[in-house]
C-alpha positions as CSV (number, residue, x, y, z in Angstrom):
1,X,78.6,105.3,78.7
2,X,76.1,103.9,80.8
3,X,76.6,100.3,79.3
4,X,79.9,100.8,80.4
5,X,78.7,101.8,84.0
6,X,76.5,98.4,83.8
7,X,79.2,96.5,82.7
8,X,81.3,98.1,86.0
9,X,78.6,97.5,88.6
10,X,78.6,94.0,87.8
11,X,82.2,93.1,88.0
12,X,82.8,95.0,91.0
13,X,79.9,92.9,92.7
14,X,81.3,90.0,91.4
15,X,85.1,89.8,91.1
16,X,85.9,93.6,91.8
17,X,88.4,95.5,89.2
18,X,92.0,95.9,89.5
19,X,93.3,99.6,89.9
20,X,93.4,101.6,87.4
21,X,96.1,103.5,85.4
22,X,97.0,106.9,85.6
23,X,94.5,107.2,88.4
24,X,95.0,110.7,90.2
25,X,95.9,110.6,93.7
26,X,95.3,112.7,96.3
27,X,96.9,115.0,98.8
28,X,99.2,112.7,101.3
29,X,97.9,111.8,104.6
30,X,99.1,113.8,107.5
31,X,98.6,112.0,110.7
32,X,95.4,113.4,112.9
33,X,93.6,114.2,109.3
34,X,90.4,113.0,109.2
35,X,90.7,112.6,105.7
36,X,93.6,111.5,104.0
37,X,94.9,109.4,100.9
38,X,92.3,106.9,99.5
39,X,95.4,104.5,99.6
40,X,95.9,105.0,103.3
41,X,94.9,102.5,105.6
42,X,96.5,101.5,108.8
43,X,96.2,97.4,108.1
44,X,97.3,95.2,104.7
45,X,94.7,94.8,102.8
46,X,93.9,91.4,103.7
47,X,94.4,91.9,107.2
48,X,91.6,91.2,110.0
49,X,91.1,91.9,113.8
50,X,91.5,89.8,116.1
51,X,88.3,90.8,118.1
52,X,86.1,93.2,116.1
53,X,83.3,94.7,117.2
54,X,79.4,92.8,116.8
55,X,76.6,94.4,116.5
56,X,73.5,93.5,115.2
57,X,72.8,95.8,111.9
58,X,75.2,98.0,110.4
59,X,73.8,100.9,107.7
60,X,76.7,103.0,105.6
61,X,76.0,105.1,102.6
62,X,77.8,107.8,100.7
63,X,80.8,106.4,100.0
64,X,81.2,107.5,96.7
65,X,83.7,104.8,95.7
66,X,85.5,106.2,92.4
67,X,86.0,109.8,93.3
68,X,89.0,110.9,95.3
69,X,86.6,112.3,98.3
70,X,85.8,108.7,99.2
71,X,87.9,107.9,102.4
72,X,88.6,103.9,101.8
73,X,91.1,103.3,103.6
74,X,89.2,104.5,106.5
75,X,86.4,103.0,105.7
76,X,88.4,99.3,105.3
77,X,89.7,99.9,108.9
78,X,85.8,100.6,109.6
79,X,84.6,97.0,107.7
80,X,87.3,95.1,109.4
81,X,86.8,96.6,112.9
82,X,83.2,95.3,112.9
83,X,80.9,92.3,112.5
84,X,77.1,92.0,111.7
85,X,73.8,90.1,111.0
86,X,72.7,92.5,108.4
87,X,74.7,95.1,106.5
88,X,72.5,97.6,104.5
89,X,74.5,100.3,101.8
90,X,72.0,102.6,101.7
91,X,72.9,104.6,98.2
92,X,75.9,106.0,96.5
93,X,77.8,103.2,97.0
94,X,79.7,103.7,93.6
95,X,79.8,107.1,91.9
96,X,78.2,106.7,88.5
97,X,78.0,110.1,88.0
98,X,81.7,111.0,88.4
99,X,82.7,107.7,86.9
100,X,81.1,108.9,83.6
101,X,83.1,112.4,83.5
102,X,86.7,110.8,84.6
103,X,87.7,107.0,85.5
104,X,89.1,106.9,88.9
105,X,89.6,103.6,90.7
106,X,92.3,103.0,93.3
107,X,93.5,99.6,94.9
108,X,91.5,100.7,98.1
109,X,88.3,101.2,96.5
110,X,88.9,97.7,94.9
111,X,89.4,96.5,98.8
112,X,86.5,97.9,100.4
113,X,84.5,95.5,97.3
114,X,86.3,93.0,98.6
115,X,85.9,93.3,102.0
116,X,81.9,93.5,101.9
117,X,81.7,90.3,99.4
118,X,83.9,88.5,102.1
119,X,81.1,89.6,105.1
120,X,78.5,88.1,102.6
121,X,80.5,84.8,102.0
122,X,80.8,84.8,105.9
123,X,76.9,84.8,107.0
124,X,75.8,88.8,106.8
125,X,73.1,89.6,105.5
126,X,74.5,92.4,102.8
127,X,71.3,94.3,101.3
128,X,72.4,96.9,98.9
129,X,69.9,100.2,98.2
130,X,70.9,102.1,95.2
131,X,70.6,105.9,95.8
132,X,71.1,108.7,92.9
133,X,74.9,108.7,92.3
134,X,73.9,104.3,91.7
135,X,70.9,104.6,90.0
136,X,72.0,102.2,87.6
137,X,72.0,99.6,90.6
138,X,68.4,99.9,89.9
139,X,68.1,97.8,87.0
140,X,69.2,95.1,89.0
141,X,66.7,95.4,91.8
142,X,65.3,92.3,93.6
143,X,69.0,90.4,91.8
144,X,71.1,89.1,94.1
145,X,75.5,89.5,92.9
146,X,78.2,87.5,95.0
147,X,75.2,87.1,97.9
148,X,74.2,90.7,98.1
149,X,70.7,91.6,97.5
150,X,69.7,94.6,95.4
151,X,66.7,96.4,96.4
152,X,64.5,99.6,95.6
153,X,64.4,100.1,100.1
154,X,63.9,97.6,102.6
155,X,61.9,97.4,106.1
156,X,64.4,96.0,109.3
157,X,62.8,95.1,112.3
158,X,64.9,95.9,115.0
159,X,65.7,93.3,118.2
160,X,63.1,95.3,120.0
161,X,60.0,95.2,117.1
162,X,60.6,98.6,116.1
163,X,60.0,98.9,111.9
164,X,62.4,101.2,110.3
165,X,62.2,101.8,106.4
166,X,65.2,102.2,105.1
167,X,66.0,103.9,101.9
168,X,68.5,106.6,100.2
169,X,66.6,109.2,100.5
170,X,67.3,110.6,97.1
171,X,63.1,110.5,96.1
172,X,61.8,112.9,98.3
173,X,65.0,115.8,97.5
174,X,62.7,118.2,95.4
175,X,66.4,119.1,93.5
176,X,67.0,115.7,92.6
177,X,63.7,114.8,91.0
178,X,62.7,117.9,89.4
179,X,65.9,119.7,88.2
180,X,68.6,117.3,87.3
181,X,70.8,119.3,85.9
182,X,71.1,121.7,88.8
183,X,72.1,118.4,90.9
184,X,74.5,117.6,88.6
185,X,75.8,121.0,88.6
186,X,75.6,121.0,92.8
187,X,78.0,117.7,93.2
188,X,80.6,119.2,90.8
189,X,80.8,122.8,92.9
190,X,80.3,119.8,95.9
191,X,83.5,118.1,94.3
192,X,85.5,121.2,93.4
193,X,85.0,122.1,97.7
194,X,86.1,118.5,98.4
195,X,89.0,119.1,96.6
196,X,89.9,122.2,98.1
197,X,89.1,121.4,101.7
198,X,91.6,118.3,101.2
199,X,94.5,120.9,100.6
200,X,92.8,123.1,103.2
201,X,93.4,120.2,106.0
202,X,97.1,119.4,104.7
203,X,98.0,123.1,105.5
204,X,96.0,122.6,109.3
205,X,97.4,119.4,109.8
206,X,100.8,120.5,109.4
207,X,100.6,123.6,111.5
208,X,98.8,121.3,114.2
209,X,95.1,121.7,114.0
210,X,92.5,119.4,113.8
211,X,90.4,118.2,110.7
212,X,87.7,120.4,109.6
213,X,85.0,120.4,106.8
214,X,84.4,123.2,104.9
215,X,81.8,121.5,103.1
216,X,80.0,120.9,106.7
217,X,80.6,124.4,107.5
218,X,78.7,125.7,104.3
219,X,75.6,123.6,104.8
220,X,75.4,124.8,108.6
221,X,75.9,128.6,107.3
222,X,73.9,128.7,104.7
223,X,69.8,129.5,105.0
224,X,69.0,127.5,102.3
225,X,70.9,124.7,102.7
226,X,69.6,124.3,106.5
227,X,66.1,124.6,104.9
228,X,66.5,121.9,102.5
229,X,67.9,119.8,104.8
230,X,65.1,119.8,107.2
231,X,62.6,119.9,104.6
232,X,64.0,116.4,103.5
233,X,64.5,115.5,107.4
234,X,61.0,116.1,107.5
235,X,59.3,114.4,103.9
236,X,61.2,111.1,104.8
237,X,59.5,110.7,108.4
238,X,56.1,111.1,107.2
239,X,56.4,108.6,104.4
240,X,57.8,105.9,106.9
241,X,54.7,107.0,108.9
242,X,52.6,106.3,105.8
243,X,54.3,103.2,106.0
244,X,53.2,102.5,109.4
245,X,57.2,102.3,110.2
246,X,58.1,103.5,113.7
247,X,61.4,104.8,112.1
248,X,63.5,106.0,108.7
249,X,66.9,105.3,108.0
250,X,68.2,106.8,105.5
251,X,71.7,108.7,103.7
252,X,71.8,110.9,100.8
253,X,72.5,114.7,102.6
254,X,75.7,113.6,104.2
255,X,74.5,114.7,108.0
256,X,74.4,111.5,110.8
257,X,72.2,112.4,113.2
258,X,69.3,110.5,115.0
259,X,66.4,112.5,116.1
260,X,62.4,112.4,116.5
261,X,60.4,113.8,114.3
262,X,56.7,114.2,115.4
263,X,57.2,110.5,117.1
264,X,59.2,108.9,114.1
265,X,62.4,107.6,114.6
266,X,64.7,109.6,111.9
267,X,67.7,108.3,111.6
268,X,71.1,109.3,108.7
269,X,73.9,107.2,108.6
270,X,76.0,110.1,107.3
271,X,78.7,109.4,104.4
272,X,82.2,108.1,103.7
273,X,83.4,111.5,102.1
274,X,83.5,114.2,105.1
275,X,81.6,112.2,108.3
276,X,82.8,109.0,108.5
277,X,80.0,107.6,110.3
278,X,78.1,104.6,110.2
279,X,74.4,103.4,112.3
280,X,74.8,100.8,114.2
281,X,72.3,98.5,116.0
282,X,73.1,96.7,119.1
283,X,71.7,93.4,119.8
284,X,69.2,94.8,122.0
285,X,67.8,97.3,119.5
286,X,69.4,100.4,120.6
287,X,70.9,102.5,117.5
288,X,73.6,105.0,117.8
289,X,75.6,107.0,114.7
290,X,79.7,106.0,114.8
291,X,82.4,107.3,113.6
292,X,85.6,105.9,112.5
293,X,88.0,107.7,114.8
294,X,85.8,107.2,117.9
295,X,86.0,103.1,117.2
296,X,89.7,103.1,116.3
297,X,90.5,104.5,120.0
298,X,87.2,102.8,121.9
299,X,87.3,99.0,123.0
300,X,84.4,96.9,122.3
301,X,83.1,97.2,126.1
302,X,83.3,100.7,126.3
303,X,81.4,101.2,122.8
304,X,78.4,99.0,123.9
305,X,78.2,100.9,127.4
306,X,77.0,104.1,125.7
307,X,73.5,104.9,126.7
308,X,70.9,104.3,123.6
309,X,70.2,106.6,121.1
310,X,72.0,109.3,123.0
311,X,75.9,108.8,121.4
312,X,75.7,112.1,118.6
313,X,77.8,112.4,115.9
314,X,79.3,115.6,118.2
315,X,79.3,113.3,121.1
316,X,81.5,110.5,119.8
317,X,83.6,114.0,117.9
318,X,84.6,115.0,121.7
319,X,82.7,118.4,120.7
């Protein structure tokens, strides 16, 4: 099975695949979801726009192409909307994990590929970070497929001479490196939630409520959870300290935020499953976490008025 995973990774970062049969789909998309069909997307598949937004560095992780969480079709509007120097996919990229228990592979997912090949054809600098869910990305680490660069992390110098190490993130979760089988176990009662929040937001959407994540809502409730969460927070800034890095940027816990911690710069790009959000550098240096439903309705001039490092994933939510 994981020759067959190999064998995946490398036509999808050459050619791409086609869609697959009998792939499941999932709930219909309501309009006002955040969520919605891994199909859905509100332009052709080869369409682009007319004046996209630029920004200097762009870093997405999480998207969890082959399971039905992953919101594509979002993501695509995402891809097209904006332009960059440098495009980092910081981990789980492709879900190896659930691509091993069930194949699942719609047109979208085949798109978003696509798409990201295309920016590297065009000029951007496209370096790829394999994270846990993509680990077998790292048996292809300092290769370089269709123009994008595998490697283990990376160091990006900002336009203002910060250093920010970037990397997944999955290294320094305690769960991850010393009890695999509990992490396994953890992202199938993750799916299972996934699955049931989609449904969840079907029923709110048609009685006129917004999106909500149940998933979100656990993680916030939950002792533990919050624990972990800043345990890792707090194990990633001190290694980019140890690195002499002024900053982190990392995925892997599916939170955005960007916050200080003891004078580093920690910085999560969020995911492509529940958050939508992306980090974004402006050519000035600032960074700031996006979402996709704050750029769908913001023009390029009113994005790059926000003040730096103060536009919150609950800021650009309207919360």
């Amino acid at each position: 099975m994981t020759k067959r995973v190999f064998v995946i990774a490398y036509g999808l970062l050459s050619n791409g695949v086609s869609r697959s049969r009998n792939a499941a789909e999932p709930p219909p998309f309501f309009p006002g979801m955040h969520g919605g069909s891994a199909n859905s997307s509100a332009l052709p598949a080869d369409a682009e726009v007319e004046t996209p937004l630029r920004f200097r560095a762009i870093w997405i992780s999480d998207l969890h192409l082959g399971t039905s969480g992953c919101q594509a079709g979002h993501l695509l509007d995402f891809l097209r909307r904006t332009e960059s120097d440098y495009l980092y996919l910081v981990g789980d990229i492709i879900d190896g994990w659930q691509l091993r228990r069930r194949w699942y592979w719609p047109q979208a997912h085949n798109d978003v590929v696509q798409k990201v090949l295309r920016k590297a054809r065009k000029g951007t600098r496209v370096v790829y970070i394999p994270g846990n869910h993509d680990e077998f990305g790292r048996h292809f680490l300092q290769l370089s497929f269709g123009g994008i660069e595998v490697r283990d992390e990376a160091m990006h110098v900002t336009a203002d001479g910060r250093r920010l190490l970037v990397l997944h993130g999955d290294l320094f979760d305690a769960v991850v490196q010393r009890a695999r089988w509990l992490s396994i176990v953890g992202d199938n009662l993750h799916t299972a939630i996934l699955h049931l929040n989609r449904w969840l937001n079907v029923l709110r959407a048609r009685l006129g409520f917004p999106y909500w994540s149940l998933a979100k809502y656990l993680k916030l409730k939950v002792k533990n959870a919050v624990s972990y969460i800043v345990d890792f927070e707090c194990a990633v800034a001190a290694e980019a300290r140890r690195r002499g890095a002024q900053g982190v940027v990392c995925g892997h816990i599916h939170k955005a935020e960007i916050r200080d911690i003891d004078g580093i710069l920690y910085c999560n790009d969020g995911d492509w499953v529940e958050s939508l959000t992306a980090l974004v550098e402006s050519n000035d240096g600032d960074l700031r976490v996006l979402d996709w439903h704050h750029l769908a309705g913001q023009d390029a001039r009113e994005v790059s008025s926000k003040q730096p490092e103060e536009v919150t994933l609950a800021y650009l939510a309207g919360e």
